[in-house]
C-alpha positions in Angstrom: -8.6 19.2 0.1 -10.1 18.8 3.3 -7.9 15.7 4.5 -7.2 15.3 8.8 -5.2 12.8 8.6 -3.0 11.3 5.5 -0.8 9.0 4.5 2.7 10.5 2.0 4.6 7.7 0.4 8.0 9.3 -0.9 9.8 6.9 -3.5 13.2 6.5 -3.7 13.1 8.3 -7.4 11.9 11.5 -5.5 14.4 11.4 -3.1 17.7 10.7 -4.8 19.9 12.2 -8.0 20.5 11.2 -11.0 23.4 9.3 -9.7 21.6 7.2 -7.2 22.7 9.4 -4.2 20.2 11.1 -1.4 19.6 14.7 -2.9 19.8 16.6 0.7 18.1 19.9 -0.9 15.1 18.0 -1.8 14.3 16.4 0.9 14.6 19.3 2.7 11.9 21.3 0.3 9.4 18.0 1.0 10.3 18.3 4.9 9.2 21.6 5.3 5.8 21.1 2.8 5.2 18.3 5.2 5.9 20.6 8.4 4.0 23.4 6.8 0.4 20.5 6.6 1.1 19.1 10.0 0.7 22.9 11.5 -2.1 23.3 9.3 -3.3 20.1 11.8 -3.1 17.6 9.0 -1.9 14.1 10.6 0.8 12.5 8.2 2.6 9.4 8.8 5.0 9.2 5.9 6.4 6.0 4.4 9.7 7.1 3.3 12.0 5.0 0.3 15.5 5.7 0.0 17.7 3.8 2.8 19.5 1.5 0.2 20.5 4.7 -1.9 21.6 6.7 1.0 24.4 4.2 1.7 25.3 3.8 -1.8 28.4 6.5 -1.8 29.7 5.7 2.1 30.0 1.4 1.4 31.8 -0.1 -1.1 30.4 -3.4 -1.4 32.6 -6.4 -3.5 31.6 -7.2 -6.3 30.9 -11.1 -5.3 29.0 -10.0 -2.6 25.5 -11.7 -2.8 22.3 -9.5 -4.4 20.2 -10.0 -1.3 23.1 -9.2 1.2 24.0 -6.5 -0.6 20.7 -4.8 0.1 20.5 -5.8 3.8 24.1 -4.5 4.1 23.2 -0.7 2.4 19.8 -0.8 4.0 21.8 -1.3 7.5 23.9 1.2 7.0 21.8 3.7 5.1 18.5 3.6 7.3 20.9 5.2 9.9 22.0 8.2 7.7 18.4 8.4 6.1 17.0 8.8 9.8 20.0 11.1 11.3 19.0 13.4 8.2 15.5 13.5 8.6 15.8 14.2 12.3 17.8 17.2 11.5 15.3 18.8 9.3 12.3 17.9 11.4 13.9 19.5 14.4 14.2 22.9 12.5 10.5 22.4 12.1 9.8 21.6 15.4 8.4 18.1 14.7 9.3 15.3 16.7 9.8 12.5 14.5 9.8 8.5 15.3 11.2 5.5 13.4 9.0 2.6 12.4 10.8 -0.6 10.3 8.1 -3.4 9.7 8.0 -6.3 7.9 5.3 -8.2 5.8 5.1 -11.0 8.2 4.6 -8.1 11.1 1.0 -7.6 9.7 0.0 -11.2 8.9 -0.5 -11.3 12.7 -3.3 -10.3 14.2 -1.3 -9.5 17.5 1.4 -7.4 16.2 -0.8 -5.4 13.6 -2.6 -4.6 16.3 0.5 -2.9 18.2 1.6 -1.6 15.3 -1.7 0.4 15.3 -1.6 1.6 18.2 1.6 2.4 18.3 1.2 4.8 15.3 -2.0 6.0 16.8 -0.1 7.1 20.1 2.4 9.2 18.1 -0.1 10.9 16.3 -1.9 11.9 19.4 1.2 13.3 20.8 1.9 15.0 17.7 5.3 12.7 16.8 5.6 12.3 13.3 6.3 8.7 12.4 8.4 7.5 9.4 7.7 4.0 8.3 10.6 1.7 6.2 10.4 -1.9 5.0 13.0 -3.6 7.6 15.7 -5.2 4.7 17.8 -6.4 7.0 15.4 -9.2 7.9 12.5 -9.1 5.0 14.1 -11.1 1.8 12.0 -13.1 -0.6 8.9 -14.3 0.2 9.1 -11.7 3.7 9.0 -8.7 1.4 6.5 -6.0 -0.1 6.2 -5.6 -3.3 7.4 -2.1 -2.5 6.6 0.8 -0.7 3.4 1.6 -2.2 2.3 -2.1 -1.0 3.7 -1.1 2.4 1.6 2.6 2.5 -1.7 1.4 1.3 -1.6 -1.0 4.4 -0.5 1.6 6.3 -3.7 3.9 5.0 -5.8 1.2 5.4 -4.6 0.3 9.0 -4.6 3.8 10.1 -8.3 4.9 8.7 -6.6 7.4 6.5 -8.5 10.2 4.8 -6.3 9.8 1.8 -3.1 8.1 0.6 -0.4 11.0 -1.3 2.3 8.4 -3.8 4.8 11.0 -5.1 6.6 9.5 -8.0 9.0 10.9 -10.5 6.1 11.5 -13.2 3.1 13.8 -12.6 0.8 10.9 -12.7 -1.1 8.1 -14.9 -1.0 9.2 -18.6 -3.0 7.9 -22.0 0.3 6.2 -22.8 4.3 6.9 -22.2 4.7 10.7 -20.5 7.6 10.9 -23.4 5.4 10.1 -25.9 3.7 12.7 -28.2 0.0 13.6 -28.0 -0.2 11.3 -24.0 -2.1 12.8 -21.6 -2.6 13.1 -18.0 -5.2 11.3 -16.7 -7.1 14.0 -14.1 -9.6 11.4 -12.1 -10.1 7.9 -12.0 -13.1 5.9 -11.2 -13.7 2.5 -10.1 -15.2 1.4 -13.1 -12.3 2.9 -15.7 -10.0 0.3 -17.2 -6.2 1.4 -17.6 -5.0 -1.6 -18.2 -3.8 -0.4 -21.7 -2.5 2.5 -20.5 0.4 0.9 -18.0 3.3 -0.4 -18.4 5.1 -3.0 -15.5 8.6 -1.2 -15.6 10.4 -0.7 -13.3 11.8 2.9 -11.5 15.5 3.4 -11.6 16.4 2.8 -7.8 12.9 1.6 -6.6 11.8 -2.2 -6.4 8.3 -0.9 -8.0 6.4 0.7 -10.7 3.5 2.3 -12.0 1.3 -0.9 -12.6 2.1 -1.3 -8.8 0.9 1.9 -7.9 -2.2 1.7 -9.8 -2.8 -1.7 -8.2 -2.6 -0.2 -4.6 -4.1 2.6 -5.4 -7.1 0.5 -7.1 -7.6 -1.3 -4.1 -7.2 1.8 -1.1 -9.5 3.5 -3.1 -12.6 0.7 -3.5 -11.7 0.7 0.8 -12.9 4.1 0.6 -9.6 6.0 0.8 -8.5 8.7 -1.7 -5.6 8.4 -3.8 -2.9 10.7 -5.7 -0.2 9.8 -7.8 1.5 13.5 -7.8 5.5 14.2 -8.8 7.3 14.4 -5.9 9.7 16.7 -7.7 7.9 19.3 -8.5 8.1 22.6 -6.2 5.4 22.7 -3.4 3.3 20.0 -5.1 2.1 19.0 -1.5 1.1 22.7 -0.3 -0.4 23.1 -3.8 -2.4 20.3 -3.7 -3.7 20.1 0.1 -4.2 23.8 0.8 -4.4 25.6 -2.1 -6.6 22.9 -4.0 -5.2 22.7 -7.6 -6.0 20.4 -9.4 -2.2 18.0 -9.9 -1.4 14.3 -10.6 -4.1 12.0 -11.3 -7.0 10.9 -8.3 -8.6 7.7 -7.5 -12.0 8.5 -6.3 -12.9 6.4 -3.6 -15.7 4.2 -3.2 -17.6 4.6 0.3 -15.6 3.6 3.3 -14.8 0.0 4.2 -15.1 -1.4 8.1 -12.0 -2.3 9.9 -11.7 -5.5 9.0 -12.3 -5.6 5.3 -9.2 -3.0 5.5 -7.2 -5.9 7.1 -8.3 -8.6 5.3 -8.1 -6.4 1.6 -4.5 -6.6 2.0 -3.6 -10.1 3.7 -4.1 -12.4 0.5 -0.9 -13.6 0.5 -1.4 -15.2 3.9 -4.4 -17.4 2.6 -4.5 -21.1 4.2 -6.7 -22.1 1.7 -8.4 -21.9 -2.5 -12.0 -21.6 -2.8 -13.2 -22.1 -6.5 -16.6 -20.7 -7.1 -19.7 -21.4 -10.2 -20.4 -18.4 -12.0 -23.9 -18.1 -9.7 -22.0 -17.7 -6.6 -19.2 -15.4 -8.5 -22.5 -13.2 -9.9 -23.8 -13.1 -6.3 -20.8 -12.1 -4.2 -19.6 -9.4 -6.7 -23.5 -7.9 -7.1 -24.3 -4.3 -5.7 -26.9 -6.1 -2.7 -24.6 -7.2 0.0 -24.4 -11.7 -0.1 -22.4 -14.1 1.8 -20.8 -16.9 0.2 -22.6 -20.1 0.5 -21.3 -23.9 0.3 -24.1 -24.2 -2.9 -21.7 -22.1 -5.5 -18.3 -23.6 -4.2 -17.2 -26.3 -6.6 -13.9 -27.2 -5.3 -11.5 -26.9 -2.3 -7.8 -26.4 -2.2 -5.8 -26.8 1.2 -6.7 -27.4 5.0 -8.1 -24.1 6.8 -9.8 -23.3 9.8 -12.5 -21.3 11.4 -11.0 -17.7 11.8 -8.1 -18.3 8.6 -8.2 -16.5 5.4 -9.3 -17.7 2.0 -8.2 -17.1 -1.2 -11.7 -17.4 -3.9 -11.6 -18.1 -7.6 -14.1 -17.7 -10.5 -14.7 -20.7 -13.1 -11.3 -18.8 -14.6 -9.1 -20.0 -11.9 -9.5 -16.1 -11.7 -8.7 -14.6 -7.7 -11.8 -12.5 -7.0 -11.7 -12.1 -3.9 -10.2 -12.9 -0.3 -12.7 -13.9 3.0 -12.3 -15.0 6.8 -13.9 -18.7 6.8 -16.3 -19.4 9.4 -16.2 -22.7 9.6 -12.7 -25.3 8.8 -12.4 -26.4 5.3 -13.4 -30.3 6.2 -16.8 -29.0 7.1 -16.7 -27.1 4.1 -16.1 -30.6 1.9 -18.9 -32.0 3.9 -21.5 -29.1 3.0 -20.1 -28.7 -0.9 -22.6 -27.5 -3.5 -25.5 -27.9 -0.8 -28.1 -25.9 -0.4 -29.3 -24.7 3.1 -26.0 -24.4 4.7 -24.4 -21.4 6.6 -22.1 -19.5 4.8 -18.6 -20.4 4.1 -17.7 -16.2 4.1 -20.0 -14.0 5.6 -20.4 -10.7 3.7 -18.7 -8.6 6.6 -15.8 -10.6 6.3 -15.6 -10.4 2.4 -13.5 -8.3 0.1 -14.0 -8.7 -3.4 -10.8 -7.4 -5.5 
């Protein structure tokens, strides 16, 4: 694999026993396939699971004690020993590593995604290894990722990532359960394969996500033009054995060709929407067609909620179907003004267009 810079996403199912607690002898054989890349003069940031667990056998919480504060209280305390341990095997590497705890409201502004950015982009230049975490002291309900795949295909996307590495507990996306006789692993997916029968929605043991969140993420990095893998993270040397000795492991989303800057940003900021756009099946045809089209005011059929020039929208097919997400170029009043008319400047310009 000829990859410069990548993204590793390390789940909390990778980095913890059986009984929930931080398996030190692990992380220690990921730390040094991760040291062994960067001298190769691979760029990683890694987005790193596993600060709830790591505080799971030093605080013993009471049994009252809120669900919510009982994560902010273990993610408090275990980010610190998650951190402290990292540093430690880093340093026998000789890698300088840095801590980065975001939030999803940190990149539904324009302002501090753009620090963020170049905040990551400074540490890579000076060869510092940054190690991203969902902050869950402050981001509860609505404030949260999905996960941590959420969180690293943004990350990918943000950073213009050659490819995005999601080790999970299971060697990748099979024909149907991995337990199950006669299931195989799926080598390659492309854009246009359905594995909607194939997936299931539950739930890892100690993680927040799951596979059908993983292949969502990993759907959308890879139609941004970003690579994918979903690889076991336990397996021995999975990451030297994929990146430089090229075997063939997990299953890999080819991606489509690369996306602009902004489509990157936009691709993931759907939840921030000011605003629904329903659209007539012309408009849906033309905005989802190979040839590059805008969206104009004569396919929208209806408008939901007050937006203006510069905010995102949220746009539906006649199936109250999401399709897509766009930055409007005009506010949504002169978009009631100019509904279903012909003539009119676009509503979305095809720059500024990501179709899911």
């Amino acid at each position: 694999m000829n990859y410069s810079r990548i993204v590793v996403k390390i789940g909390s199912n990778v980095l913890t026993t059986a009984q929930g607690t931080p398996d030190q002898r692990h992380i220690a054989h990921l730390v040094s396939q991760v040291a062994q890349l960067s001298r190769k003069g691979i760029e990683i940031l890694l987005i790193s699971s596993g600060a709830v667990a790591s505080a799971r056998h030093i605080v013993q919480l009471q049994p009252s004690t809120d669900t919510i504060l009982q994560r902010q209280v273990l993610a408090a305390v275990g980010q610190i020993q998650l951190i402290q341990l990292y540093n430690q095997l880093f340093a026998a590497e000789n890698i300088t590593i840095a801590q980065a705890l975001v939030t999803k409201e940190d990149f539904r502004d324009r302002v501090h995604y753009f620090n963020i950015k170049n905040c990551f982009t400074a540490l890579l230049q000076h060869k510092i290894l940054p190690i991203v975490n969902e902050n869950d002291v402050v981001s509860v309900t609505e404030l949260m990722f999905t996960d941590n795949d959420e969180l690293a295909g943004l990350v990918a996307s943000m950073m213009d990532a050659d490819a995005l590495l999601i080790l999970s507990n299971v060697e990748g996306i099979y024909t149907g359960s991995p337990q199950q006789s006669g299931s195989e692993l799926i080598a390659e997916v492309t854009p246009e394969m359905n594995l909607s029968r194939f997936i299931t929605a539950d739930k890892s043991s100690f993680g927040r996500g799951g596979m059908l969140t993983k292949v969502n993420i990993a759907r959308k990095v890879a139609q941004l033009g970003i690579g994918v893998h979903i690889i076991n993270g336990r397996r021995s040397n999975v990451l030297v054995d994929l990146l430089l000795h090229d075997q063939q492991i997990g299953t890999y989303f080819r991606p489509l060709r690369k996306a602009s800057g902004v489509k990157k940003r936009i691709a993931h900021s759907g939840d921030f929407a000011k605003g629904k756009v329903f659209l007539d099946a012309g408009a849906v045809k033309a905005i989802t067609s190979a040839r590059a089209a805008s969206l104009l005011p004569v396919g929208i059929t209806r408008i939901e909620g007050q937006f203006q020039k510069g905010d995102l929208i949220q746009l539906y097919n006649p199936d109250n179907q999401l399709i897509g997400v766009g930055i409007a170029q005009y506010s949504s009043d002169k978009a009631q003004e100019r509904l279903g008319k012909k003539g009119q400047k676009p509503l979305v310009h095809y720059d500024y267009l990501f179709i899911e």
